[in-house]
N, C-alpha and C positions, 0 to 999 in steps of 0.2 A: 504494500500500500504506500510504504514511504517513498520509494522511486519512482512509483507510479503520479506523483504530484501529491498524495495525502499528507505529506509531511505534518499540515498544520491539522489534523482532526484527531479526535478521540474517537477512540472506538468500546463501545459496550453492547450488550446484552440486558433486555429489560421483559419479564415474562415471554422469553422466547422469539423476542426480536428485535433484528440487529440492529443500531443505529450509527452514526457519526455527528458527531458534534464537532463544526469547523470553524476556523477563528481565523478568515481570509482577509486579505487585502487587496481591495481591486479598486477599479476606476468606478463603479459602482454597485449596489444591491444588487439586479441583475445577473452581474457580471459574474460578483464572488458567486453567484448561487447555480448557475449554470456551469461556470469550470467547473466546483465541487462536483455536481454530479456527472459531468461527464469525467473527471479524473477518478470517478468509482466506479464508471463503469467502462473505463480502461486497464483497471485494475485488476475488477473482477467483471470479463466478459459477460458473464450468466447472471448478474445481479439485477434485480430489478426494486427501483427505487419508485418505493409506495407515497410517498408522504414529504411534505419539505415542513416544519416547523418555526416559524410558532403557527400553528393554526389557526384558519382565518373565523374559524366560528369560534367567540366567547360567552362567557355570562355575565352575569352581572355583577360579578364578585371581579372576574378577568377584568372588566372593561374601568372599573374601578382601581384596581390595580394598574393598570397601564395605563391609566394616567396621572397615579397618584391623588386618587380622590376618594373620600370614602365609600362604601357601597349603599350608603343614605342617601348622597349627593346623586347619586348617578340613579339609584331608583325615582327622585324626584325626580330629572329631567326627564326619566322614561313616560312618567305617569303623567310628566305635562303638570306637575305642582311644582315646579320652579322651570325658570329659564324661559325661552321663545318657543317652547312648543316643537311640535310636529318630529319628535326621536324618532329614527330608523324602527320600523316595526321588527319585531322579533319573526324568526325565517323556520324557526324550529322546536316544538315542543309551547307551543303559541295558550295551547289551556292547562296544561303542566306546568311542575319546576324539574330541572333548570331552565328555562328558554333559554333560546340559543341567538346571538346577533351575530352578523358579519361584519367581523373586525375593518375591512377596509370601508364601508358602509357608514359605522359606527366614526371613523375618525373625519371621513369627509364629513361627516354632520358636523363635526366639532372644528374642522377647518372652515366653514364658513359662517359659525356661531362664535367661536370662542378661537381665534388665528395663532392668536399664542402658543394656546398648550396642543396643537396639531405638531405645529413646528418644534418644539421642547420633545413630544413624544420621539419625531421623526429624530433627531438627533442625539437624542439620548440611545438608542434601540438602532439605528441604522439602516433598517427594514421598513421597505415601502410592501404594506400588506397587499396592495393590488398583485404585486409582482407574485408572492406567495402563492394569492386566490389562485391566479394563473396559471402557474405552475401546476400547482395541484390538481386543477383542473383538468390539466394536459395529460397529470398521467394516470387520475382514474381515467379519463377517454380511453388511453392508450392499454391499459390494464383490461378495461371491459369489452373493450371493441376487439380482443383478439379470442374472447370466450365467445364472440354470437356467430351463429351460423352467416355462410359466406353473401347469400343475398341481403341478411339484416347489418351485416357489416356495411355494404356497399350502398344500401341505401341512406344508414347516419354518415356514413364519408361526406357524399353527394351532400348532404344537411350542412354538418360541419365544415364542409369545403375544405 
């Protein structure tokens, strides 16, 4: 792994699955995030990388945390008892707890309400969450689309473009 470019990650084992935790330096978020994974999967040809972290769905305990606020404050602004209103609707678990928000969802609300503490977040943490969403996105697609039979494949391509 070390010659293969991993030099900078750690490597561990968590209930049966494998991770790396990378501490890169590049010209951008993007950037570090994309080498990493393709210098692990030059490493190890057969790996297949499920997941990029931090993950872009939080709670509300998360979203609290990543901004440094308490989980009072942030409940208020969800329920619309403090602040300007209209918080990103919850995407998952909507009559349940925990609901679930989308982290990059969640900070644009806060870059156009509150400008400060988007940009504090952004550079304190380094990670543009869109880039994450995306990612992740990309490779349940890629994950799932090689389980469907070959006409259902070829119709979400066509979709997906």
């Amino acid at each position: 792994m070390y010659e293969a470019g991993c030099d900078d990650a750690t490597f561990g084992l968590v209930d049966g699955v494998q991770y790396a935790e990378f501490d890169r330096d590049a010209g951008s978020y993007g950037m570090a995030l994309t080498s990493a994974v393709a210098d692990v999967k030059r490493a190890i040809p057969n790996a297949r990388v499920v997941h990029v972290e931090p993950d872009e769905l939080v709670t509300m305990s998360e979203i609290a945390d990543r901004l440094g606020r308490s989980r009072e404050s942030i409940r208020l602004l969800i329920s619309g008892g403090r602040g300007p209103g209209d918080f990103p609707p919850a995407v998952s678990h909507v009559r349940s707890r925990p609901r679930l928000w989308r982290w990059p969802e969640v900070l644009g609300w806060f870059a156009t309400r509150y400008e400060d503490e988007r940009g504090q977040v952004l550079v304190r943490t380094g990670v543009d969450p869109r880039i994450t969403a995306m990612v992740n996105g990309y490779l349940a697609y890629r994950r799932y689309l090689d389980s469907l039979p070959e006409d259902e494949r070829k119709r979400l391509e066509e979709v997906a473009g």
